[in-house]
C-alpha positions in Angstrom: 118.4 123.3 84.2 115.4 123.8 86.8 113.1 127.0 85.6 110.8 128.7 87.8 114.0 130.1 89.2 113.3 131.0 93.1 109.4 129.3 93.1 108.7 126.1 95.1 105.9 124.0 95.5 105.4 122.1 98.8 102.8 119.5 98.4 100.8 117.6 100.8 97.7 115.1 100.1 96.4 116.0 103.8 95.6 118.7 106.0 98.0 121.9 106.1 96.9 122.8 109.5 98.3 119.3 110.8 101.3 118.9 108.4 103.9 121.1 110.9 107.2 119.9 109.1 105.8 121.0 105.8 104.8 124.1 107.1 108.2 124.9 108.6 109.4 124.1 105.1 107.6 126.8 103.3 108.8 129.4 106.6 112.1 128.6 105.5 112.2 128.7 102.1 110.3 132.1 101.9 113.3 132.9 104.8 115.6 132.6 102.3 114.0 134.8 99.8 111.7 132.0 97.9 108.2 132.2 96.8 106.4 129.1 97.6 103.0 127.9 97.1 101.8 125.2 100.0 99.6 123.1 98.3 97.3 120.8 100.7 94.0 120.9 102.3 92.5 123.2 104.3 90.7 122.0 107.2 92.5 123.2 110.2 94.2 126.7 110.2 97.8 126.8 109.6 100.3 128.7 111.8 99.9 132.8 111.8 103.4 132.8 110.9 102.4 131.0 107.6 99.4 132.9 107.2 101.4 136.3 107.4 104.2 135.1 105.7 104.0 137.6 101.8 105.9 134.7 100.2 103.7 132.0 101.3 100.8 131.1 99.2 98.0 128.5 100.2 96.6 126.9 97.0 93.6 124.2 98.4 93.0 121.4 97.2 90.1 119.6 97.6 89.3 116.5 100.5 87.3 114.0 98.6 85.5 112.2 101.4 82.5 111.8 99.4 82.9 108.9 97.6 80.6 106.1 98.5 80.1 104.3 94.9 80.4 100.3 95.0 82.8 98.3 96.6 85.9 100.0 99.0 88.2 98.9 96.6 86.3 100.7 94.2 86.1 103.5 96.0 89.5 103.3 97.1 90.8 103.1 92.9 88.1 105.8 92.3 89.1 108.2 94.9 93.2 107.7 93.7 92.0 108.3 90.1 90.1 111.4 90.5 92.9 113.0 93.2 95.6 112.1 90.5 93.6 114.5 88.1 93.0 117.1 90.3 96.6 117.1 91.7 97.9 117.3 88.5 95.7 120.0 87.2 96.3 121.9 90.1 99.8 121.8 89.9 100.2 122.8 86.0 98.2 125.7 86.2 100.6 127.5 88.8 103.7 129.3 88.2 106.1 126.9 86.8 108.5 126.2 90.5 112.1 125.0 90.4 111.2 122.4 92.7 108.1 120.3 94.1 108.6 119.1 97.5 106.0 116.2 98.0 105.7 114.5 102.0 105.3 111.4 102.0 103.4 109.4 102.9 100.5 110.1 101.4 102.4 109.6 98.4 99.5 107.8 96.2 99.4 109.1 93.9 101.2 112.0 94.7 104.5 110.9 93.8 103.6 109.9 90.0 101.6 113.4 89.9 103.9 115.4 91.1 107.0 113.4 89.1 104.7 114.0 85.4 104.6 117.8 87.0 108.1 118.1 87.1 108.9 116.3 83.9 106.4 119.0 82.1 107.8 122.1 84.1 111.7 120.7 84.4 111.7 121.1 87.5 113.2 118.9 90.4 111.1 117.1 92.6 112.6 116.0 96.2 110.3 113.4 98.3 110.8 113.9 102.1 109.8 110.4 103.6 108.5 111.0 107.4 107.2 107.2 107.0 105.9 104.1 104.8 102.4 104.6 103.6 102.2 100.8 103.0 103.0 99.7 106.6 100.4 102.5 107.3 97.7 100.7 105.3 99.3 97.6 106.7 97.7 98.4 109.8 94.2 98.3 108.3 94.7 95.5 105.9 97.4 93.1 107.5 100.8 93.5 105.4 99.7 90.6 103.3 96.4 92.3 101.3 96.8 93.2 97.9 96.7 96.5 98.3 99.4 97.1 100.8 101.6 94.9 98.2 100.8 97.4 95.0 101.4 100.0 97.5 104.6 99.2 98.6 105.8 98.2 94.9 104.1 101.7 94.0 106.2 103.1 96.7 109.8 101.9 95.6 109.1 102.1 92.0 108.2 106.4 92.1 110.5 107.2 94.8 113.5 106.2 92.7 112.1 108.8 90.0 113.0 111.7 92.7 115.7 113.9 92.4 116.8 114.1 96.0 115.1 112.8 99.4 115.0 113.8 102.8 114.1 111.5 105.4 113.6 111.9 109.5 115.7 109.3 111.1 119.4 107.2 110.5 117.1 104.1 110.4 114.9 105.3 107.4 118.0 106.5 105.3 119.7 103.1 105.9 116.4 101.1 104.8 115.9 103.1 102.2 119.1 102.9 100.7 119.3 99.0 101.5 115.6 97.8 100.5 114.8 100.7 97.7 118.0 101.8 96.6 117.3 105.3 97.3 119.6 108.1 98.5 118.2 110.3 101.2 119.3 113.0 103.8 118.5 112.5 107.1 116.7 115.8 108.4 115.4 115.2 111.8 112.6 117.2 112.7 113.1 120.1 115.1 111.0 122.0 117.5 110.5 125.3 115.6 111.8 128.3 118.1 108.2 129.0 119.3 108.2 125.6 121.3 109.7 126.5 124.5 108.9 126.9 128.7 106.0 129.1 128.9 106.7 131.8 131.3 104.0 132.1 134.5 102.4 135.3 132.9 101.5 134.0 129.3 100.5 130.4 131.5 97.5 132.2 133.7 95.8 133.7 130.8 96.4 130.1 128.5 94.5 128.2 131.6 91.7 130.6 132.1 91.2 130.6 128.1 90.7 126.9 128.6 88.9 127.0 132.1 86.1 128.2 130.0 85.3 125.2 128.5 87.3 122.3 130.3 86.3 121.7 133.7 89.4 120.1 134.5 91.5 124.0 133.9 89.3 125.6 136.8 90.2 125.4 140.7 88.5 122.3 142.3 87.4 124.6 145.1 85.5 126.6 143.3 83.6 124.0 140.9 80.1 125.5 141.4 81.1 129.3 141.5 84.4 130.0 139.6 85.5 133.4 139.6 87.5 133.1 136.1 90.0 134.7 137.8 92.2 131.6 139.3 92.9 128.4 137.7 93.6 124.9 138.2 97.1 125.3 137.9 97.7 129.1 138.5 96.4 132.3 140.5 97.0 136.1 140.9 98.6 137.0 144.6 96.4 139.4 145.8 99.8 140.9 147.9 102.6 141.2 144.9 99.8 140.7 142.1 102.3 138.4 140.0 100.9 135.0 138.8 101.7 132.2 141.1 101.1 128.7 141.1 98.9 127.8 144.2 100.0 124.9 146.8 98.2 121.4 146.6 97.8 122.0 142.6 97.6 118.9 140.4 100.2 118.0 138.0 99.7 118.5 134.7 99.9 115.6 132.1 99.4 116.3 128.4 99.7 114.3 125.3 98.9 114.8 121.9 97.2 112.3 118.8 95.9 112.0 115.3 93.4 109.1 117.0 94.5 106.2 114.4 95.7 103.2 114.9 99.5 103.4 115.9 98.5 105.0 119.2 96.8 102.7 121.4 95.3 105.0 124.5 94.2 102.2 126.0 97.4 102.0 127.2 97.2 105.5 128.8 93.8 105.2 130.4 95.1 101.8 132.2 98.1 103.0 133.7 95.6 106.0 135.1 93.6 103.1 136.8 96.8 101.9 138.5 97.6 105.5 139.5 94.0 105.9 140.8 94.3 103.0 143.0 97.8 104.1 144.3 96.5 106.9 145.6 93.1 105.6 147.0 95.4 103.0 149.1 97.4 105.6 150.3 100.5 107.0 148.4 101.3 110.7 148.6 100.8 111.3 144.5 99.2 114.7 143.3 95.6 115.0 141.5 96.4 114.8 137.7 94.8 116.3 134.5 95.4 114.5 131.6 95.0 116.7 128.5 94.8 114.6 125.1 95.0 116.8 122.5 94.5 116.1 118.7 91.5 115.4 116.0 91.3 111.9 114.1 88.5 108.9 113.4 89.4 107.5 116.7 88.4 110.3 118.7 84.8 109.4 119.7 86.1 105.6 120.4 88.1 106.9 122.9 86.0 109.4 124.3 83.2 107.0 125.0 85.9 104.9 126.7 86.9 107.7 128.8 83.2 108.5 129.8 82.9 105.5 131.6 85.7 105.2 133.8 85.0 107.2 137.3 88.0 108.9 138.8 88.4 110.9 141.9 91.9 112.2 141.5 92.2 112.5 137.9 90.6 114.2 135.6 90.6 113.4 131.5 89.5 116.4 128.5 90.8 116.0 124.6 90.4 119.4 123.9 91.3 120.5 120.1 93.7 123.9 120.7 94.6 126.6 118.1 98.3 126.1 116.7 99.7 129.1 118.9 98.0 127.8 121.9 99.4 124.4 121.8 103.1 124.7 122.3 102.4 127.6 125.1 100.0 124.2 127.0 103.2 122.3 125.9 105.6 125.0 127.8 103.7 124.7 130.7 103.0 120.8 131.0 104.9 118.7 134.5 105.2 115.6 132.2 104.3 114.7 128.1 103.5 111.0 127.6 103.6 109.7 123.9 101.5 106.5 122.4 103.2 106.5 118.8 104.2 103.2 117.6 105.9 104.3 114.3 104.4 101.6 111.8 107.3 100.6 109.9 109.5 101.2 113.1 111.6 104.3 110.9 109.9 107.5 112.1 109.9 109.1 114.9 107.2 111.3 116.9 107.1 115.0 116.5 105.1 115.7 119.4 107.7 114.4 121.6 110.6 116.8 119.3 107.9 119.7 120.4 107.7 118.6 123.7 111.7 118.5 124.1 111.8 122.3 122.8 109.5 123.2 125.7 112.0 121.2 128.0 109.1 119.2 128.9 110.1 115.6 130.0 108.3 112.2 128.3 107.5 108.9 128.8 107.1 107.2 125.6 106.5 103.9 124.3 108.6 101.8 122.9 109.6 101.1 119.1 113.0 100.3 117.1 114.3 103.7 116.6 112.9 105.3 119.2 116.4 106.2 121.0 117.4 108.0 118.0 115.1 110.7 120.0 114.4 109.3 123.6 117.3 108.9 126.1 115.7 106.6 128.6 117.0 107.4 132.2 118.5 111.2 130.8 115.9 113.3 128.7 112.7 110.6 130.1 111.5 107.3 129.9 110.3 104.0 127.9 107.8 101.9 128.7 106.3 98.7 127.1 103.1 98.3 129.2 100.4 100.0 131.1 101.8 98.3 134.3 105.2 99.9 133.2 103.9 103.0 132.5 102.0 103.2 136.3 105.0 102.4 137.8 106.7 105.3 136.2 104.0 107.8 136.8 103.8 107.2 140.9 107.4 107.4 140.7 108.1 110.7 139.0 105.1 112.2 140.9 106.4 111.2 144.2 106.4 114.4 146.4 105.0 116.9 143.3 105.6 119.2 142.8 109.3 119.5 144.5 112.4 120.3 143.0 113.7 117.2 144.1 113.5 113.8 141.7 114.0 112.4 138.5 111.1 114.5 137.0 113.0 117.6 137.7 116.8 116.0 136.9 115.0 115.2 133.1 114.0 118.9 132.6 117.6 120.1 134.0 118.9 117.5 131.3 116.5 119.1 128.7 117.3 122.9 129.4 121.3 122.2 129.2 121.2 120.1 126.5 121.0 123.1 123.5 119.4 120.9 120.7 119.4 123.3 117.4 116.0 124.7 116.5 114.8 123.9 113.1 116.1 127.1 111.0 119.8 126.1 112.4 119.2 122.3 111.3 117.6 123.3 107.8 120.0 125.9 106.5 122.7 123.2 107.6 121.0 120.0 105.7 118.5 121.2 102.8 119.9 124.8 101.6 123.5 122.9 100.2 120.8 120.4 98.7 119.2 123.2 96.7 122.2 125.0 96.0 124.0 122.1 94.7 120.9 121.6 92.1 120.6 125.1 91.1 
């Protein structure tokens, strides 16, 4: 039997701030009365409701970025070796938990850790696959390299050692059952119930927070002087004094990024060429603001791409936003655009599952399993191209910000649709799982 009756560990070799699914793990176990320990690093702040939570407890572990001895695959074998000891000492010097629930990926060399763990504390250790970490490193390395090979055999070999798996789409139970003979439950991931439309009062204060230091969030008109007391997007009537959203405002365009390698903004910043041009020869489009959102090693590339194209009509920040702040920007967005090309074509984006709890409509681009999620034509749209992606811009702008229009038909189609929040899809999927075990 398991001990550490009513403990849990839930593990992640990355950042806890940026590891939402994991985090909406630990709220529901300690929901249901559990005592977890989130183990991860701490770079970014997690969610106040984490951070308040009494059964939630943050045990850091350390980033090693500091390893710069000899060759990369040195380094790379080095850095593995010295996080496998760390992990593991770490997790035998807390409270002996019932279960460890690792993410992966990063699962090297998380999952052996974490399975030697379990074996000392007999406890049961559940893997919940949001991807393939060796058709991540297949992006660096080509799917060929030596590496990516020991990966992926690493991969199959210590995720048969689990005792149950969760996974986030159809696709990646099927292809793990077929190509790793491993049983998983599919748990999509689920906007958590603070991802919703942002009402016009908690919107004005949200944009004149951000006016302070991103141009694009104050009034045009008032560029030199601003008063802080209008913004871009909203304003105080001076008659009623109730927050209203002024006439001629621009539309509002967000989308969010880790800045690696699956998302190619290139894309983005092409298709806002194209809707540059449209409306320099004429067409009746609004202004946009394009908010990128997001930290990552791509960042600066991209920003220094950004700095050098000239627009009149658009404007472009990549501010980073505090975890309560982003799904009230997300509430109040006119359209969400995603760049995620899921590596091994299995997962599927959580910004756009945060963006559909704020009944905000997306385009997205294309990849295998994508319409496990996106309803082209009904919840938004898929595009291949730039060109593609232009073309869908200037048409669900056309005549912003009326009522009239597919823009507005996607959001009805979002608000009726009811999708269950996370809790509801959790205590459905994962609570039998642990019952069942206990």
């Amino acid at each position: 039997a398991a001990g550490g009756a009513g403990r849990v560990c839930v593990a992640v070799l990355g950042d806890l701030g940026r590891s939402p699914r994991m985090q909406y793990h630990a709220l529901s176990l300690a929901r249901h009365g559990r005592d977890v320990a989130l183990l991860g690093y701490l770079r970014d702040r997690p969610h106040g409701d984490v951070l308040r939570s009494g059964r939630i407890r943050l045990v850091p572990v350390s980033d090693l970025r500091g390893l710069r001895v000899g060759p990369k695959l040195f380094q790379y074998v080095l850095k593995v070796v010295v996080q496998a000891v760390q992990l593991l000492y770490t997790l035998l010097k807390m409270e002996q938990p019932s279960y460890i629930l690792l993410q992966n990926p990063p699962g090297l060399p998380g999952m052996a850790v974490a399975w030697a763990a379990c074996l000392f504390w007999r406890s049961k250790l559940i893997i919940d696959w949001h991807n393939y970490g060796f058709t991540i490193l297949a992006l660096t390395h080509g799917k060929n390299h030596l590496l990516v090979q020991m990966a992926k055999w690493y991969e199959k070999l210590c995720g048969r050692l689990s005792d149950h798996n969760l996974c986030v789409t159809n696709a990646m139970k099927e292809d793990l059952w077929v190509n790793c003979n491993i049983k998983a439950v599919t748990l999509y991931d689920k906007p958590a119930a603070y991802f919703k439309e942002t009402p016009l009062e908690l919107q004005h204060p949200l944009f004149l927070k951000l006016a302070k230091d991103h141009e694009p969030f104050r009034p045009r008109t008032e560029s030199v002087s601003w008063s802080a007391q209008s913004s871009a997007f909203t304003e105080v009537d001076e008659k009623s004094g109730e927050v209203i959203k002024p006439r001629g405002r621009p539309a509002l365009l967000i989308s969010s990024t880790s800045w690696t390698e699956d998302e190619d903004f290139s894309i983005l910043l092409k298709a806002l060429e194209g809707y540059e041009r449209a409306i320099s020869e004429g067409a009746k489009l609004p202004p946009l603001v394009c908010v990128i959102t997001g930290k990552g090693p791509l960042k600066d590339y991209y920003n220094s791409l950004i700095n050098q194209l000239h627009f009149r009509h658009i404007q472009i920040c990549t501010p980073w936003l505090e975890a309560e702040d982003y799904p009230l920007l997300l509430g109040s967005a006119d359209l969400g655009v995603c760049l995620h090309k899921s590596s091994s074509g299995l997962d599927l984006p959580m910004k756009v599952v945060d963006m559909f709890g704020c009944c905000l409509p997306v385009c997205a681009i294309h990849f295998e399993c994508l319409h496990e999620l996106v309803k082209h034509e009904e919840n938004g749209l898929i595009f291949k191209d730039s060109d593609e992606l232009t073309e869908q811009l200037k048409m669900l702008f056309l005549g912003f910000p009326s009522l009239e229009g597919k823009l507005h038909s996607f959001r009805k189609n979002l608000q009726a649709s009811k999708q269950p929040r996370w809790d509801e899809s959790w205590d459905q999927t994962v609570l039998p799982l642990l019952g069942y075990t206990e």
